[in-house]
Structures are given as structure tokens and as C-alpha cells.
Residue, then its C-alpha position, 0 to 999 in steps of 0.5 A: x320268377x317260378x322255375x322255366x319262366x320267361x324273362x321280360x328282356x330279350x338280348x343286352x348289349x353285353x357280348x351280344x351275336x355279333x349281327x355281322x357274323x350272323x347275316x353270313x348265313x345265306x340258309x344254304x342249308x350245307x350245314x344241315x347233314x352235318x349237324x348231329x341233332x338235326x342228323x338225329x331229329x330233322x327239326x329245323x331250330x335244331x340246325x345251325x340255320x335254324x339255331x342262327x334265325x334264332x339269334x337273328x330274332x332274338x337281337x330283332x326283338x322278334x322272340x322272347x327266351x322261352x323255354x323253348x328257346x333255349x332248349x334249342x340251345x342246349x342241344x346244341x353239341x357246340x360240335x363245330x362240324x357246320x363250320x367245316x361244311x359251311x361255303x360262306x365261312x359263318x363263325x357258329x362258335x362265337x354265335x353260339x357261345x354268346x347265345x347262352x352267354x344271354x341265356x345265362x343272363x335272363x332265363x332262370x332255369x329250373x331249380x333242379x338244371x341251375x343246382x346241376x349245373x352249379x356243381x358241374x362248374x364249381x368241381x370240374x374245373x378245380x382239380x384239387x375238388x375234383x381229386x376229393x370227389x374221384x377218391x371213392x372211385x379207387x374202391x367204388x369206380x367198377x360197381x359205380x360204372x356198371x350200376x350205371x349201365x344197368x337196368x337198375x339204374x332206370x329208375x334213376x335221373x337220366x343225369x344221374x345215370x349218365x354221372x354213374x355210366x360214365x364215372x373214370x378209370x382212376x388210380x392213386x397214382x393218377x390222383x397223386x401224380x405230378x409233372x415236373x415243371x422242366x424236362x430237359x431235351x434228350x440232345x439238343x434242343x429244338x423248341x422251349x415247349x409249355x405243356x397245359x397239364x389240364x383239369x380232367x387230363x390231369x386226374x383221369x390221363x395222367x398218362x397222356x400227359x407223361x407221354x406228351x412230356x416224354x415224347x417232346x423230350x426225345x423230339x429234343x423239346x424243352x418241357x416247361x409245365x408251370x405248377x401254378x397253372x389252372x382252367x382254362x376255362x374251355x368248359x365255361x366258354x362253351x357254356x356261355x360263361x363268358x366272364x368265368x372263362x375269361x378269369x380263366x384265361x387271365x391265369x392261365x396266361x399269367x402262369x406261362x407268359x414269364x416261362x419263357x416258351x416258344x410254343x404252348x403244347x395242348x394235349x385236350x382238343x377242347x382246352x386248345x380250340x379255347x386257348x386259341x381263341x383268347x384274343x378275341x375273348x379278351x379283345x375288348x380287355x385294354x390291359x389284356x388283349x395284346x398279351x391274349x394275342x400274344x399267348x394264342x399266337x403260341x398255342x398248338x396241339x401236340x401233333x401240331x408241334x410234332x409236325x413243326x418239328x418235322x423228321x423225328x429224331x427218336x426211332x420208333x419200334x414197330x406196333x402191330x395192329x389196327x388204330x381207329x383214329x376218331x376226329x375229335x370235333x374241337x381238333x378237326x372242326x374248331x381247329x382244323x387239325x386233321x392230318x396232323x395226328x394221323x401223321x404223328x401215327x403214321x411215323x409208328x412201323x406196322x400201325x394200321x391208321x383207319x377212321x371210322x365211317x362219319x367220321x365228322x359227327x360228334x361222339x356225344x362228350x361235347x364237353x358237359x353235353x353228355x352229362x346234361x343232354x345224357x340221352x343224345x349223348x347215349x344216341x350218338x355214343x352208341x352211333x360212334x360205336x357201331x362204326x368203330x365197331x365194324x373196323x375191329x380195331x386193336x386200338x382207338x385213338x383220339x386227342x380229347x380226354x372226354x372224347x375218350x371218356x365217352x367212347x370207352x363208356x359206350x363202347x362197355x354200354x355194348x359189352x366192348x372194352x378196347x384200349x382208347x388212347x390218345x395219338x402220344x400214347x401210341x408214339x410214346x410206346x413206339x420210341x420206348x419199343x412198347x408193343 
């Protein structure tokens, strides 16, 4: 088969749309302005409607998977911001994810997309890979960074300029560094808490991760972060790589289920939204769907442990300034973790807590979006900036580490540098009298 051509098949029966969660949609039309590419473009099969009759025709027989097809598809952000608009209640995630489950299956990309992508999925998620390939940066990172936001890199693959561009901040510390497997409580303790140490969090925020250990630990938290830990397979699930994210899953539950945890703190909105999810992923698993169950039942974003907790026990010190807290879409719009993180800022003396204008459209990170679809994610990026921009932050926040990414890339893309932290960092510095 020649590179873009169409597969005879259409969908099989192997984790298809699932026909009743898609006759959910009415084609109100809510979703609409809350779509970022529709937002962008105003085509209709680049809505959640639209992308949805899509699915609809496909299980009919009624349309074959063209190239066409899936692009629409693949501009899909996988943002979720039509679930939270949406008044019949339509569960777009799974829709979307087994869609490109099906492409993945019977369209063959061009040889260029497939090598792309194949790299992608063969490094980010393995942190010892991702360690060989950060290296350079230590000496490199700034020249990369700005060889991609300059005029020069015109003449380069959109791809290709978008790798430079958005290249991390990385240390040798943040490249060598370790958590301990257990923190012990600062007083008596509250909870037993398992902390996923991430693929990218790991390498490019160690920081976030020290934070999120040091913060538990003075809340009176056992911190539990079990070395053998890997993916958990966020990036594969929201790509269609149904079976690569459920091997995930299967590890990773493997490697808390015996620590002996009362909850599983998520530090990365995109890992938490998958984590949460395992028991429908692995539902149709006989040996491993009451243990998915089980695992998901204890996952939590940081800020919803903070708030379980209830009164901190830690006094905070002042900070003084202005914080600009950006929804990350996998926390506000998959999760439904809203009030949460804006609450743990809220216990900081002195922080100012502003968001910006549109505050649910998506910043154009998307996980490997703005790596494979580089001039949306510029767009959106730049979007993002401007709203920020306007509020004269001393800070943003935000619970995602490719929210971070992004933002801070476009943000230097105008000539801005702010300090982009995740919300632990800020409540960190705050018990440490770090100002």
C-alpha cells in the first residue's frame, strides 16, 4: 500500500466506538465554541459533532478512512473542553481514543508520519532513552531553543522546528536525580500516599516532583515511590495505542498495587486523566479488571490529596505577587479538577490567584499535539500567551508538565520569559518561607 492510501476495511470489532455512547449526541451544537480547532477554522468535521457523525459513519459502513478522515482526527487536541460543555453528557474520550485505535489499525500513514511518530513512541516513554537523548541539551539546550524560534529555522520541517522550539530546560541534576522510594511523615501520619514519578516530570521537573514529596511529607503523608514504576501509558492512550497503553497500565499497577498505599498522588494532568480511566481499559481483561478497578479507585491529583486532607498542618509564609493559574485540559476537562489547585494557592499569604481570559481552550501541548500538528499548537500557543500576557503575571501556574512546556516556549516565541510553575512548587516555597 503506497504512502496516504486508503484501506479497503472500515472498523473491526476490536475496541470499536462504542454505538451507544455515540447516539448520546443530540448535534446540539454546545460543543462547538469550545472546540479549539473549530474555534480556529469553523469547519464542521473539526468539531466534536462533526468528528462524532464521523465515528457514526464509519461503524455504518458509510465512509471508508481516507485521508481526509483521519486528519480530521488528528487535529483533534483530545482536549476534552466539549466534555465539560456538553448537556447530554457524551464521553468524546473513549470515542476519540478508539477512532485512532481503528486508524492506527487500517490506515497506513505516510513513511515520513509513521517514522515520526514511531520515534516518539519508542523515547518518550522510556525514561532511560529519554535521559541519552536530553544529554546534549546540557550544553546545547539554549542554541537549540532559540534555532528554533528563529527565521532560520524556516526552511526546516514544521516537525522539525517545533523539536528545536520546544526543546526543555534540563540540568544534570535533573537528568541524574532520584526520589526516594519512602518519605516518612513530618508528625503523625495522615495517609500512605504513592507518588507516580513520570516519564517527562521525572527528567525535565524533577522539581515538581521534590515538591510534591516535600509538601505530602510536611501535610503528615507517608510518600511511597516505588523505583520500579514506568509509563503509564497516557501518551499511547490518547494516540489510539490501545494495546501499548494497556501494558502500561498492567506495570505500573503492578509496581503500586503491593506498597501498601491509601491513595496514588498524580503530579502530570495527563498521566492522572489515564490512570483514572484503567478500569474501563482494562474491563474486558478477566485477570486484570478488578485490580484496574481497584488501582483507579485510589488515584488522585496532588491537589485533590491536599484537599482530603483538609486544614494544612505546615504554615505557610507570605508570597508576594500575582499567579496566573492555566486550567490544564486533562485536569479541568477529564478530571473535573477545577477548584482544587486553586485552593491549595489559596492557602499561600499574599498570592494573588488570576486566570486568564478563555481559560477553557486548550494551550496547544495536548500531549504529542504540538509536536505532530506544530502549526495549530503555535496558534493556540500564542492565543494562550496573549491572555496571560495581559494579566502581568509574577507567576504561572499550571498541573501539567507539557502545559509548562508549551507555554514557556511560547511565551519566549514573543520575547517573554516568566517563571511557569506547577501549583506544589508555589505551596512548597511557601512552607520553606521561599519567596
Amino acid at each position: 500500500m503506497g504512502d496516504g492510501v486508503m484501506a479497503e476495511a472500515v472498523f473491526d470489532s476490536v475496541d470499536p466506538p462504542q454505538t451507544a455512547l455515540i447516539d448520546k449526541c443530540v448535534h446540539c451544537g454546545f460543543c462547538l465554541p469550545s472546540c479549539p480547532t473549530y474555534m480556529l477554522w469553523g469547519e464542521e468535521m473539526d468539531s466534536p459533532r462533526g468528528r462524532i457523525y464521523l465515528m457514526k459513519a464509519a461503524l455504518d459502513g458509510r465512509t471508508p478512512i481516507t485521508p481526509s478522515f483521519v486528519q480530521h482526527f488528528d487535529a483533534c487536541l483530545g482536549c476534552m473542553a466539549c466534555v465539560t460543555a456538553c448537556p447530554s453528557g457524551v464521553q468524546y474520550g473513549p470515542l476519540v481514543e478508539r477512532t485512532r485505535a481503528q486508524i492506527e489499525r487500517h490506515y497506513e500513514r505516510p513513511w515520513a508520519d509513521r517514522l515520526f511518530r514511531a520515534a516518539l513512541f519508542n523515547l518518550v516513554p522510556y525514561p532511560n532513552r529519554m535521559r541519552v537523548l536530553l544529554a546534549p541539551l546540557l550544553m546545547f539546550g539554549p542554541m537549540v531553543r532559540a534555532l528554533g524560534r528563529s527565521r532560520w529555522s524556516r526552511a526546516l520541517p514544521a516537525r522539525v522546528r517545533a523539536l528545536l522550539a520546544l526543546a526543555p530546560r534540563v540540568t544534570w541534576a535533573s537528568l541524574t536525580g532520584r526520589i526516594a522510594e519512602r518519605t516518612p511523615a513530618a508528625g503523625p501520619r495522615r495517609l500512605v500516599v504513592g507518588l507516580l514519578t513520570g516519564c517527562v516530570q521525572r527528567l525535565v521537573f524533577p522539581k515538581v516532583n521534590d515538591a510534591t514529596v516535600y509538601v505530602l511529607s510536611a501535610e503528615g503523608c507517608d510518600v511511597i515511590a516505588p523505583a520500579r514504576q514506568g509509563c503509564c501509558g497516557a501518551l499511547a492512550l490518547h494516540a489510539g495505542r490501545l494495546e501499548e497503553a494497556r501494558a502500561c497500565a498492567r506495570r505500573l499497577i503492578e509496581a503500586f498495587e503491593t506498597a501498601g498505599i491509601d491513595r496514588v498522588a498524580v503530579n502530570a494532568a495527563g498521566c492522572g486523566s489515564s490512570m483514572k480511566e484503567y478500569g474501563e481499559l482494562l474491563a474486558g481483561d478477566p485477570a486484570w479488571a478488578a485490580r484496574a478497578h481497584a488501582f483507579s479507585a485510589r488515584v488522585r491529583d496532588v491537589s485533590e490529596v491536599l484537599a482530603e486532607l483538609g486544614e494544612p498542618r505546615a504554615p505557610r509564609h507570605p508570597i508576594r505577587g500575582t499567579v496566573v493559574y492555566h486550567d490544564a485540559c486533562h485536569l479541568a476537562h477529564a478530571q473535573g479538577v477545577r477548584s482544587q489547585p486553586r485552593d491549595a494557592l489559596g492557602t499561600i499569604p499574599g498570592l494573588e490567584i488570576v486566570s486568564p481570559a478563555e481559560p477553557e481552550v486548550c494551550c496547544g501541548s495536548a500531549g504529542i499535539y504540538n509536536l505532530v500538528q506544530p502549526d495549530t499548537a503555535v496558534e493556540l500557543g500564542a492565543r494562550k500567551v496573549g491572555h496571560i500576557s495581559s494579566l502581568r503575571p509574577d507567576f504561572v501556574a499550571t498541573g501539567n508538565p507539557g502545559c509548562m512546556i508549551q507555554i514557556a516556549s511560547s511565551a519566549a516565541r514573543q520575547g517573554i520569559e516568566w517563571p511557569v510553575l506547577h501549583p506544589i512548587e508555589l505551596v512548597a516555597a511557601s512552607i520553606k518561607g521561599q519567596n
